[in-house]
Rosetta silent file (secondary structure, phi, psi, omega in degrees, C-alpha in Angstrom):
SEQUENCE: XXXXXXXXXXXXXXXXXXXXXXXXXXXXXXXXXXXXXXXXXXXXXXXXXXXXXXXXXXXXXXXXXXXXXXXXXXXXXXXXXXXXXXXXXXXXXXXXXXXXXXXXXXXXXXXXXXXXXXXXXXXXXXXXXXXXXXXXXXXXXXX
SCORE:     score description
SCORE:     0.000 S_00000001
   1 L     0.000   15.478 -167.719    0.000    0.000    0.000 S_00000001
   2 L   -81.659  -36.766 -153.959    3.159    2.198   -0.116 S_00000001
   3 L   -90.244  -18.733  159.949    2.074    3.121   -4.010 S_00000001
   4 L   -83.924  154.411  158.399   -1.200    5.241   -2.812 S_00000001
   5 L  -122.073  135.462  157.793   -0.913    8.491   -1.115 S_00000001
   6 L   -71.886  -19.486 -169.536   -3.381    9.429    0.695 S_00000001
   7 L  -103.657  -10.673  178.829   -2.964   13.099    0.960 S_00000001
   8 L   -79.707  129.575  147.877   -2.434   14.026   -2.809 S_00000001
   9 L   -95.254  128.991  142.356   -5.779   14.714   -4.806 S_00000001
  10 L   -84.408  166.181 -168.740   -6.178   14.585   -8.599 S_00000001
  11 L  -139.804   91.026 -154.325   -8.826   16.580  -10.019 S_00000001
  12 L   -61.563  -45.787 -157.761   -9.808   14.703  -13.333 S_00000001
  13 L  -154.089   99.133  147.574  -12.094   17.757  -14.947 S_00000001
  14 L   -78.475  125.424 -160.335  -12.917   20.942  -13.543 S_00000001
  15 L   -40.767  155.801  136.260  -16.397   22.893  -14.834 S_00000001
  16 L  -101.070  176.499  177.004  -15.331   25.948  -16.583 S_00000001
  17 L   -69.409  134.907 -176.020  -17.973   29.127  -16.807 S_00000001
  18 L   -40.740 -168.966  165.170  -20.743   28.320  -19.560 S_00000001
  19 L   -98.270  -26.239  168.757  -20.556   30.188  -22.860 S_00000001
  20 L   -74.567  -16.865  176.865  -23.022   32.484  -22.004 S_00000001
  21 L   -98.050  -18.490  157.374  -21.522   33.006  -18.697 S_00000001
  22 L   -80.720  -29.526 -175.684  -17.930   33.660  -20.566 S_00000001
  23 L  -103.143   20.045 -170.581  -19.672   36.255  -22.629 S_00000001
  24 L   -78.446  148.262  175.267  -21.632   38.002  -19.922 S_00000001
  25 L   -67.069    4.255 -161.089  -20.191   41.525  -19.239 S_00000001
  26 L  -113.510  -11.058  176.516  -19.660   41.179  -15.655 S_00000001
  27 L   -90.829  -54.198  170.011  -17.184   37.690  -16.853 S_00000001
  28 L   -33.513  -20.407  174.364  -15.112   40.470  -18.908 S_00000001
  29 L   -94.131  -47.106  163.300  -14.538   42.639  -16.669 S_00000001
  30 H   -47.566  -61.208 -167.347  -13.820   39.943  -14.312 S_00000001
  31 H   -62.725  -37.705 -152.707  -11.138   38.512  -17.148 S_00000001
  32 H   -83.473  -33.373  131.711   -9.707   42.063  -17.572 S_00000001
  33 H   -30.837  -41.702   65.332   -8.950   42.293  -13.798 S_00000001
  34 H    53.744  -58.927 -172.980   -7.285   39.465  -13.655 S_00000001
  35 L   102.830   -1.894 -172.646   -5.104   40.552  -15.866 S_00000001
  36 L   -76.329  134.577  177.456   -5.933   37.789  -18.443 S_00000001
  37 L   -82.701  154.444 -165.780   -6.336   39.067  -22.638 S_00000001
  38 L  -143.704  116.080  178.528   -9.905   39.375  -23.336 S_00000001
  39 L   -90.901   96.919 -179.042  -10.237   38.996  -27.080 S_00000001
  40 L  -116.191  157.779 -165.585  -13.671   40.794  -28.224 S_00000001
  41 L  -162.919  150.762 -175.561  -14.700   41.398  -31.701 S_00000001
  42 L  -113.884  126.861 -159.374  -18.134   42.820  -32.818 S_00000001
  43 L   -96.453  137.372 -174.994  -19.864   40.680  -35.414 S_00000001
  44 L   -86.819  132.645 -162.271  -21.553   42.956  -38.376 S_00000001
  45 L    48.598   87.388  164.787  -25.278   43.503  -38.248 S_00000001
  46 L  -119.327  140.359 -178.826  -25.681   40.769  -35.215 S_00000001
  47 L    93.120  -12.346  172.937  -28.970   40.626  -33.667 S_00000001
  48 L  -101.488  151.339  176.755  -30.515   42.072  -36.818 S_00000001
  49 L  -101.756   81.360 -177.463  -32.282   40.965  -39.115 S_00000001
  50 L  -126.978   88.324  175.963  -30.207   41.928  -42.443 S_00000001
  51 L   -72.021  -84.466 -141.421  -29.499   38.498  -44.422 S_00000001
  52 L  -106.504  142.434  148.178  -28.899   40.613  -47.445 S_00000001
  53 L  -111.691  150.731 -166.167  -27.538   43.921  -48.164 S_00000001
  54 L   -45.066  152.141  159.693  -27.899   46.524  -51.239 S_00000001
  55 L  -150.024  169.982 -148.698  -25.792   46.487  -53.871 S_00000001
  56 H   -55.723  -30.385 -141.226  -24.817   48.743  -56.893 S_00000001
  57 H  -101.668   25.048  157.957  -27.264   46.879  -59.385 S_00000001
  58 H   -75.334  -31.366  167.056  -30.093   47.820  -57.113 S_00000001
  59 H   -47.731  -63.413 -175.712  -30.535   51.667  -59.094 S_00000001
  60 H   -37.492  -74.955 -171.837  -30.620   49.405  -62.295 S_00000001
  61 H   -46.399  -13.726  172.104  -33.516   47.329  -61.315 S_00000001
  62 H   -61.678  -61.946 -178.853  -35.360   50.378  -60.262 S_00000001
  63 L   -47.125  -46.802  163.562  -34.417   51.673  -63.558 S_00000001
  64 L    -7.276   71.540  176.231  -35.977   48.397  -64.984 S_00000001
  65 L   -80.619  -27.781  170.867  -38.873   49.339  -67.240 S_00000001
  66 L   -52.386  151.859 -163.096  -40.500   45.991  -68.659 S_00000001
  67 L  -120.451  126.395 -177.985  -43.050   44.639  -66.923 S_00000001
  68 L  -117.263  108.128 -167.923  -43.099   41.439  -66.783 S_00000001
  69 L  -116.992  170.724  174.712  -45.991   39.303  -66.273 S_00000001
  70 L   -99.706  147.062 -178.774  -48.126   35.758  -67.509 S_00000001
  71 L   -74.714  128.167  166.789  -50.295   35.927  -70.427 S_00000001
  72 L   -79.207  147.961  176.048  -54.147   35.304  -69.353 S_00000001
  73 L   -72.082  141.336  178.401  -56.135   33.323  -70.793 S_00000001
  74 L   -77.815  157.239 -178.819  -58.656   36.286  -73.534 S_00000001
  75 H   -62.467  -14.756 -162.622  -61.779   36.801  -72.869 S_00000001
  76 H   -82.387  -41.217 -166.792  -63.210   35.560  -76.199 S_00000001
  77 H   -67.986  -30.950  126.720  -61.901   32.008  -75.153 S_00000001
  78 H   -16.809  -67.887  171.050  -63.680   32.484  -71.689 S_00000001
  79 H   -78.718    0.800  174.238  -66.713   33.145  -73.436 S_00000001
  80 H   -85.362  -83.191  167.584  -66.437   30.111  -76.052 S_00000001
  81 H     7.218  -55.712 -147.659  -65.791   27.865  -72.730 S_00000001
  82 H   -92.036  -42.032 -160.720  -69.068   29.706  -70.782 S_00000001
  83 H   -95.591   -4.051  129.128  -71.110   29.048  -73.944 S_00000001
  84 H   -25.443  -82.616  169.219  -69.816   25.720  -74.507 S_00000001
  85 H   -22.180  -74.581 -169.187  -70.843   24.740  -70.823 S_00000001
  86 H   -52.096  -53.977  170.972  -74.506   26.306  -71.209 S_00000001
  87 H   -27.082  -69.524  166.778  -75.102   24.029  -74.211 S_00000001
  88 H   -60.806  -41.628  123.476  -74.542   21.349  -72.803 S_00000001
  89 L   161.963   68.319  179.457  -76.585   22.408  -69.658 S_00000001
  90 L  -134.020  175.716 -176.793  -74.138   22.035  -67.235 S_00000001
  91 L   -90.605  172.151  164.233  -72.963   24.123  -64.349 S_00000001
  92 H   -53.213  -26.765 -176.320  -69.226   25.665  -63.466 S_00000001
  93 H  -102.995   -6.594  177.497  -69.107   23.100  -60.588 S_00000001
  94 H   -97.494  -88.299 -176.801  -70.415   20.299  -63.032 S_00000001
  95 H   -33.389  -15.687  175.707  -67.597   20.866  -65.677 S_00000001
  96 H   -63.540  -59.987  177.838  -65.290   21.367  -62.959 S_00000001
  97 H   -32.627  -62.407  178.713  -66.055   17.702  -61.884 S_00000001
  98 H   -44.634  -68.218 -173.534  -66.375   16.376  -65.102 S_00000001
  99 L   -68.452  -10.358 -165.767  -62.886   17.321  -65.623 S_00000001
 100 L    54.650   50.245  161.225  -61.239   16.850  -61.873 S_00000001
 101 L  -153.946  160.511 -160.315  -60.680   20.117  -61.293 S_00000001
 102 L   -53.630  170.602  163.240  -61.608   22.649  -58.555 S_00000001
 103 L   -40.839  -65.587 -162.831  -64.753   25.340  -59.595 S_00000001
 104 L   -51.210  -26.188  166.437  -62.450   28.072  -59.548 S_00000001
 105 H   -33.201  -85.038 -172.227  -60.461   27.044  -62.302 S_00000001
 106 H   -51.594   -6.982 -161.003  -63.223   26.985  -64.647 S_00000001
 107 H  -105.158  -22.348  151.836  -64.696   30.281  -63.143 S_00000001
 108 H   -35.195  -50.778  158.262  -61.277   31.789  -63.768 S_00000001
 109 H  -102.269   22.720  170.729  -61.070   30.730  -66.972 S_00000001
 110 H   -89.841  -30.921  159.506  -64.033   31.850  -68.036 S_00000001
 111 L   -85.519   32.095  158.655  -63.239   35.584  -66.905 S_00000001
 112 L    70.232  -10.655 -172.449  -60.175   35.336  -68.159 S_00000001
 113 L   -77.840   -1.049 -167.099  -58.021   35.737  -65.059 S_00000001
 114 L   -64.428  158.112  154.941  -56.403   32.186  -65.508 S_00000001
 115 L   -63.031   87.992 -170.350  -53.080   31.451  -66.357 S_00000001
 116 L   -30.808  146.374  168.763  -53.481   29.297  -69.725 S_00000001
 117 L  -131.745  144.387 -173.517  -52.527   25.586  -68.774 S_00000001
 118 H   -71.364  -44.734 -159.808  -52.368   23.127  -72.202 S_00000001
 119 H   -69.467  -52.554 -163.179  -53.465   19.935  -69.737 S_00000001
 120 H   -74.005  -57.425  144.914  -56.421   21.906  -68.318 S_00000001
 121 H     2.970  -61.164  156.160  -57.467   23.316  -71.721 S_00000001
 122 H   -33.541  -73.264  175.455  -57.406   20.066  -73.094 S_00000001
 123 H   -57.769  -15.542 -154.219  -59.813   18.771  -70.949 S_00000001
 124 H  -100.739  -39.324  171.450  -62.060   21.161  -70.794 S_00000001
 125 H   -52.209  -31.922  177.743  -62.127   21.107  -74.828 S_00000001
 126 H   -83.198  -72.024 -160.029  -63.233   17.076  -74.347 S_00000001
 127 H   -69.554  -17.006 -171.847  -65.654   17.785  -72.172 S_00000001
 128 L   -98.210  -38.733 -142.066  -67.817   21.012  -73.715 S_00000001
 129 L    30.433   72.162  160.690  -66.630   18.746  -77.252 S_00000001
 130 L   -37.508  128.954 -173.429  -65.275   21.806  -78.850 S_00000001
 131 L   -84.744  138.438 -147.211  -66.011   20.951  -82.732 S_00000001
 132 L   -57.190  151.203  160.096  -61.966   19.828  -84.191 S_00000001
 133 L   160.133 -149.697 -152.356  -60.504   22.905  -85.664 S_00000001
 134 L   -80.916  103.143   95.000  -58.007   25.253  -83.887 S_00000001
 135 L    75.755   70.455  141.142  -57.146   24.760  -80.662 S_00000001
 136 L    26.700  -79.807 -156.264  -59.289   26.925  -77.548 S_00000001
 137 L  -144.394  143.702  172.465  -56.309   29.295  -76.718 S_00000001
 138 L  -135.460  118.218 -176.187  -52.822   29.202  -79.006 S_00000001
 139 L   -39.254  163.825  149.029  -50.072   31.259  -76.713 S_00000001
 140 L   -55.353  155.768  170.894  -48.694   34.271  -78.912 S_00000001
 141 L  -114.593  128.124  165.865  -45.747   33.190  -80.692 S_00000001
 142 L   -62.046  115.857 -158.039  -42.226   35.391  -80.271 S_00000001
 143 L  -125.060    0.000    0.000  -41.166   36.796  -83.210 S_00000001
């Protein structure tokens, strides 16, 4: 028993102060007494919420006159659609059905605010049985 000592402690891990408790002002101050360097650094925009900042090509885009938007379905095609429907006798919520798709679609595209879609167009063309010829709505072409 000669290879223990009894009067020596080791001290495997002592706690240090938290991180929040290293960065508190009253542990800095603390550090700076001490006499210890206290390394501080101010991190830009922290605590704010500025992900992004301006830059030069922000004037341009101001400057930016085209307006850019989706082509609507026209109004005439809206009203082939509406008078399609009545023919057959059915309602905006019946063709909707018919077709698997919500009312609003069809009441959209019958005033025109819809975005043309080819698949919904299609269907809609089947079901009213648009007589063959041209096509319900043909996008503009870019010239």
């Amino acid at each position: 028993m000669a290879e223990s000592d009894w009067d020596t402690v080791t001290v495997l891990r002592k706690k240090g102060p938290s991180a929040a408790q290293a960065k508190s002002k009253q542990a800095i101050l603390a550090a700076q007494r001490r006499g210890e360097d206290v390394e501080t650094s101010k991190k830009w925009a922290a605590g704010q919420n500025k992900q992004h900042f301006i830059t030069k090509n922000t004037a341009k885009l101001d400057r930016e006159t085209e307006e850019l938007h989706h082509d609507r379905v026209p109004l005439e095609v809206g009203k082939v659609i509406q008078q399609g429907r009545q023919s057959k006798g059915m309602t905006q919520k019946d063709l909707a059905t018919k077709i698997n798709e919500k009312p609003q679609v069809i009441a959209d595209y019958e005033s025109g605010r819809a975005i043309p879609n080819n698949q919904v167009m299609g269907k809609i063309e089947r079901a009213i049985a648009v007589p063959w010829g041209p096509p319900l709505y043909a996008p503009p072409q870019n010239q």
